[in-house]
C-alpha positions as CSV (number, residue, x, y, z in Angstrom):
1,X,0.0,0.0,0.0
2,X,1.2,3.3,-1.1
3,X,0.4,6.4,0.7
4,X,0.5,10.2,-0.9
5,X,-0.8,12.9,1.4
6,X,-1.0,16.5,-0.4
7,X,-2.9,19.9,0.3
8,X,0.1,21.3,3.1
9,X,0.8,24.9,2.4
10,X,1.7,28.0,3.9
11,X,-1.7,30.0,5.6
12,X,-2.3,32.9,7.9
13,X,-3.6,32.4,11.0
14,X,-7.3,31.9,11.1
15,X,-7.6,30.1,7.4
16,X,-8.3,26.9,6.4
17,X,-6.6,24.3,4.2
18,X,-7.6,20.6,3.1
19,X,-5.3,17.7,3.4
20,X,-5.9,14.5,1.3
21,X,-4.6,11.1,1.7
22,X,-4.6,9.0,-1.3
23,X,-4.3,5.0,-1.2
24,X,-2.9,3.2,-4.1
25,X,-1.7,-0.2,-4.7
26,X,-2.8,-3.1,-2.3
27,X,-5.7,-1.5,-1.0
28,X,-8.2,-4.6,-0.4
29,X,-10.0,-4.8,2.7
30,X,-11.1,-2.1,5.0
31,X,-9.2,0.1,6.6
32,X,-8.9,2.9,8.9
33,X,-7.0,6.2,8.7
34,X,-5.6,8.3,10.6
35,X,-3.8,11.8,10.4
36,X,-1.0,12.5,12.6
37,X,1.4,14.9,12.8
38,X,4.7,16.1,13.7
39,X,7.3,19.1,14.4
40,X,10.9,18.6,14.6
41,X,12.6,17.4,17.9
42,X,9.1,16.1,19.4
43,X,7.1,12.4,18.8
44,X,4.4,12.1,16.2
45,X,1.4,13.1,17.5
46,X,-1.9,12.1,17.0
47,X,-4.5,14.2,14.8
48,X,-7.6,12.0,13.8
49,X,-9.0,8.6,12.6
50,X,-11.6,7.8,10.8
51,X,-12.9,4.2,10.7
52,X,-13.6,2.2,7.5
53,X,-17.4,2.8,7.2
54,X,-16.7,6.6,8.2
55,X,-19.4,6.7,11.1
56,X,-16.8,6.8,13.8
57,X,-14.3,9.6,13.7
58,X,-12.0,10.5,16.6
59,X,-10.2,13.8,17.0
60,X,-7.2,14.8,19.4
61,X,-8.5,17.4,21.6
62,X,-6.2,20.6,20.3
63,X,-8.3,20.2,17.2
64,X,-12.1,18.7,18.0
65,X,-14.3,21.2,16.5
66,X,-11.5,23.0,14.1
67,X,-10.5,19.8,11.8
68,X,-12.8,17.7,10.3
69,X,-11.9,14.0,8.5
70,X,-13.9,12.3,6.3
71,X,-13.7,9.8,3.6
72,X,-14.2,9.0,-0.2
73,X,-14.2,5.1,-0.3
74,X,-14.7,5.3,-4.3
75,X,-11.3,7.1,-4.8
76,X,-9.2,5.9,-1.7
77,X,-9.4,9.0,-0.3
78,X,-9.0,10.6,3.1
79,X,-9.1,13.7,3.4
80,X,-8.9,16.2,6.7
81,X,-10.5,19.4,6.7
82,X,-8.3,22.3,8.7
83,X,-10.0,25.2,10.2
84,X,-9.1,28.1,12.3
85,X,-5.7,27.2,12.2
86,X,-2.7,28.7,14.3
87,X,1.0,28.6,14.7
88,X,0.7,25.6,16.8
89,X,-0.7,23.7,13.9
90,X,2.4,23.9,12.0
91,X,3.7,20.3,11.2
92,X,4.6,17.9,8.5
93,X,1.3,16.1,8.6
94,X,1.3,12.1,8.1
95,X,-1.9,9.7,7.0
96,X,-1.3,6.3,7.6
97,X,-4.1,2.9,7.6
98,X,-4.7,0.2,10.1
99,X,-6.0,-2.5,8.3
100,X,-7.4,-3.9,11.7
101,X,-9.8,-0.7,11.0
102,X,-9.4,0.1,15.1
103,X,-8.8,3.8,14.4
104,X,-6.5,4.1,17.0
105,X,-4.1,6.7,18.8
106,X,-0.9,5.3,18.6
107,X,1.6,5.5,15.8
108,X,2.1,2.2,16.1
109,X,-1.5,0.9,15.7
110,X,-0.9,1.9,12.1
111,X,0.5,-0.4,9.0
112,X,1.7,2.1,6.1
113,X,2.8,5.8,6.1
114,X,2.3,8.1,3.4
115,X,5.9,10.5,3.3
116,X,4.2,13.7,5.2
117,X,2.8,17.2,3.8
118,X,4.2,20.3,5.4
119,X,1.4,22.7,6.9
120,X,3.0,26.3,8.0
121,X,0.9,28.7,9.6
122,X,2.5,32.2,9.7
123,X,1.1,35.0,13.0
């Protein structure tokens, strides 16, 4: 499974930008995503999941009510909807699946990585 996650930018504080996850190759079977994300010299932190199906979404809680995930099973697509955004958002941003569709928290609850999209949000 091959992961390509695209949409990172540079935005002012206060807009919005859309990050998408595309899955390619193996990609069979259900699957969870998740977005995570992280900023040099600190772990990878978790962002959101989103389950196969797309009825259960979970969200770190630095960004419940400001990002929004969803998914486009036709096109293998996740995508995660950034709102309100602000210096602390900036980060290379990383999707990655859990073919056990569990959604979880932990970096290593996932199976494949995409390579990361850079999100800088100038003051």
């Amino acid at each position: 499974v091959q992961l390509q996650a695209s949409g990172g930018g540079l935005v002012q504080t206060g807009g919005s930008l859309r990050l998408s996850c595309v899955a390619s190759g193996s990609t069979s079977g259900s699957y969870a995503v998740g977005w995570f994300r992280q900023t040099p010299g600190k772990e990878r932190e978790f962002v959101a999941a989103i389950s196969w199906s797309g009825r259960s979404t979970y969200y770190a809680s630095s960004v419940k009510g400001r990002f929004t995930i969803s998914r486009d099973n036709a096109k293998n697509t996740v995508f995660l909807q950034m709102r309100s955004l602000s210096p602390e958002d900036t980060a290379v941003y990383y999707c990655a699946v859990d073919y056990t569709d569990g959604s979880g928290w932990f970096v290593t609850d996932y199976d494949y990585w995409g390579q990361g999209t850079r999100v800088t949000v100038s003051s």
